[in-house]
GUROPA-363921 format. One record per residue: residue in one letter; x negated, y, z negated of N, C-alpha, C in turn. Coordinates in steps of 0.001 Angstrom, whole numbers, padded with zeros to 6 digits, always signed. Layout:
AXYZXYZXYZ...
END
This chain:
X+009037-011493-007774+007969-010528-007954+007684-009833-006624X+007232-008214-006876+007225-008007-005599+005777-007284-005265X+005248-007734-004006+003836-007288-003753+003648-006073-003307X+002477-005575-002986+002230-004846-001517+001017-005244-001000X+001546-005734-000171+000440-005876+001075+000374-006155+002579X-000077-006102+003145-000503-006185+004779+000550-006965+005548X+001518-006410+006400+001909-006762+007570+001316-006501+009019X+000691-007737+009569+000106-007457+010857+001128-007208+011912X+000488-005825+012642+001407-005380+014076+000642-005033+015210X+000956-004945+016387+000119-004513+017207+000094-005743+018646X-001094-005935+018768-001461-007110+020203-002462-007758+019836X-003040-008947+020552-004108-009501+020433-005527-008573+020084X-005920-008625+019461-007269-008302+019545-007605-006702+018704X-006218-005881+018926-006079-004809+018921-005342-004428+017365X-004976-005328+016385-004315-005551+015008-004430-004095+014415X-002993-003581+014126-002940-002471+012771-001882-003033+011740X-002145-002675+010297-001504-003379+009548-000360-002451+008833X+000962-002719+008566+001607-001702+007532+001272-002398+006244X+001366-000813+004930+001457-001920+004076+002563-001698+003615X+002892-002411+003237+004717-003038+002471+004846-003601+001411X+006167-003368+000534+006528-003346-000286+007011-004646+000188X+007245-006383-000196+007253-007300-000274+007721-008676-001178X+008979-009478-001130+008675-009932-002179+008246-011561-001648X+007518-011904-002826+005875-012999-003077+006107-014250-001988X+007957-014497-001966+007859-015969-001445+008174-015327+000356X+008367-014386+000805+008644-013999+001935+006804-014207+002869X+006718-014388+003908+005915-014737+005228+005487-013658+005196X+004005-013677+005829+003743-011923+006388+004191-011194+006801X+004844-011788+008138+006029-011083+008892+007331-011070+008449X+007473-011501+007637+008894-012051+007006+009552-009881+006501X+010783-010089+006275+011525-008794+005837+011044-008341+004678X+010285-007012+004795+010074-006257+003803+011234-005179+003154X+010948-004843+001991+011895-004238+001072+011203-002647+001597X+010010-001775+001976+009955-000812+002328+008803-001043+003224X+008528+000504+003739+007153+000470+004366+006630+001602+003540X+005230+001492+002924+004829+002480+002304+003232+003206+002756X+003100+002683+003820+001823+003156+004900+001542+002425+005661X+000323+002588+006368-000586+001497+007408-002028+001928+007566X-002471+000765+007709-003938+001054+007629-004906+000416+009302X-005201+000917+009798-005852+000705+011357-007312+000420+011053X-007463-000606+010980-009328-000586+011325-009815-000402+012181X-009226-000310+013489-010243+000355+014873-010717+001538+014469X-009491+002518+014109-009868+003826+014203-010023+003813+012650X-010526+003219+011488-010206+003270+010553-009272+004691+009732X-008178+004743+009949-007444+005320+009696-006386+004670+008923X-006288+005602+007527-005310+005111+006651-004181+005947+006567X-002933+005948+006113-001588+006657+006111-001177+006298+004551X-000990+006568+003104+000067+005794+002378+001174+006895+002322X+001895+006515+001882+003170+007095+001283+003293+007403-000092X+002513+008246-000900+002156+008051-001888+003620+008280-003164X+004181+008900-002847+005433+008689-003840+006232+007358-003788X+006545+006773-002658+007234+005408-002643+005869+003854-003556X+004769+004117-003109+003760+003563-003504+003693+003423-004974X+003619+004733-005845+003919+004766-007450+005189+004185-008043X+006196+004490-006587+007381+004063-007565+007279+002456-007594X+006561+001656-006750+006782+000503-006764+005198-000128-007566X+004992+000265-008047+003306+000403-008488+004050+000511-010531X+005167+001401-010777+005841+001591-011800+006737+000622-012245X+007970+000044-010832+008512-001094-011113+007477-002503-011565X+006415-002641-011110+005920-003505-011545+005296-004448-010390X+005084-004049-009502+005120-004472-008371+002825-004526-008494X+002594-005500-007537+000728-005397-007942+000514-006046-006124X-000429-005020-005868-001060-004718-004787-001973-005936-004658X-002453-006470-003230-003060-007682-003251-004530-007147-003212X-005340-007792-002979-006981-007743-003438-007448-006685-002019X-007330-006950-000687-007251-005747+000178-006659-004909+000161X-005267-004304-000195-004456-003512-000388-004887-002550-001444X-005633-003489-002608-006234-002511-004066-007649-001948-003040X-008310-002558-002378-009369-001988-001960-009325-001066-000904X-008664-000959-000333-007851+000239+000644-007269+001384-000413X-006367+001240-001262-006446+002164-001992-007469+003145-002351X-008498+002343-002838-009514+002378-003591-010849+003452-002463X-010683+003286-001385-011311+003493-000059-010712+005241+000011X-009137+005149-000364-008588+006070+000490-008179+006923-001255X-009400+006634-001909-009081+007387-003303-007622+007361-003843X-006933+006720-003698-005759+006825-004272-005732+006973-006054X-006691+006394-006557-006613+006257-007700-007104+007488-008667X-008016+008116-007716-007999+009044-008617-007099+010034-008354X-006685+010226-007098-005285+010883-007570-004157+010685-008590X-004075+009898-008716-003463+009030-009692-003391+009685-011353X-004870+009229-011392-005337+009754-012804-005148+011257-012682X-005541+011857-011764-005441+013609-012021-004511+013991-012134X-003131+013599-011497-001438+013632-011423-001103+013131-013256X-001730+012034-013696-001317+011791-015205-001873+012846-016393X-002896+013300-015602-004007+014158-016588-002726+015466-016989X-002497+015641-015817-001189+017655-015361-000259+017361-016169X+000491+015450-016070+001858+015543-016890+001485+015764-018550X+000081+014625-018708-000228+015074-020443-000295+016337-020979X-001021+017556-019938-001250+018505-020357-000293+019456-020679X+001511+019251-019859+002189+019704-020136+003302+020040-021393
END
């Protein structure tokens, strides 16, 4: 099964996270299958990748409980819905 969530990078004290495409039995740091953003809490600044994100969001892949709330922060979702709303209407 494959996740997405938080790889810590950076230095002591100073932590930014990518988030990644992941699978379940691999380490935090362990080899990810993509990188599909990063999220900085100093500067709270978020990045996703939003096409690689759906596609693995489609395979079947489920975001961990911070990762959904970062989304959620950085509106992803309703983009989401408004992008499904354009294909129905077509």
């Amino acid at each position: 099964m494959v996740k997405l969530r938080l790889k810590r990078c950076g230095r002591k004290q100073r932590a930014i996270y990518r988030i990644v495409a992941i699978d379940v039995r691999s380490r935090r740091e362990g080899r990810d299958l993509r990188k599909v953003g990063f999220y900085d809490p100093i500067k709270n600044q978020t990045y996703l990748n939003v096409p690689a994100i759906l596609y693995f969001l489609e395979k079947g892949a489920q975001p961990t409980e911070t990762v959904h709330d970062i989304f959620k922060k950085a509106e992803f979702f309703k983009e989401l819905k408004m992008n499904q709303n354009k294909n129905e209407l077509k």
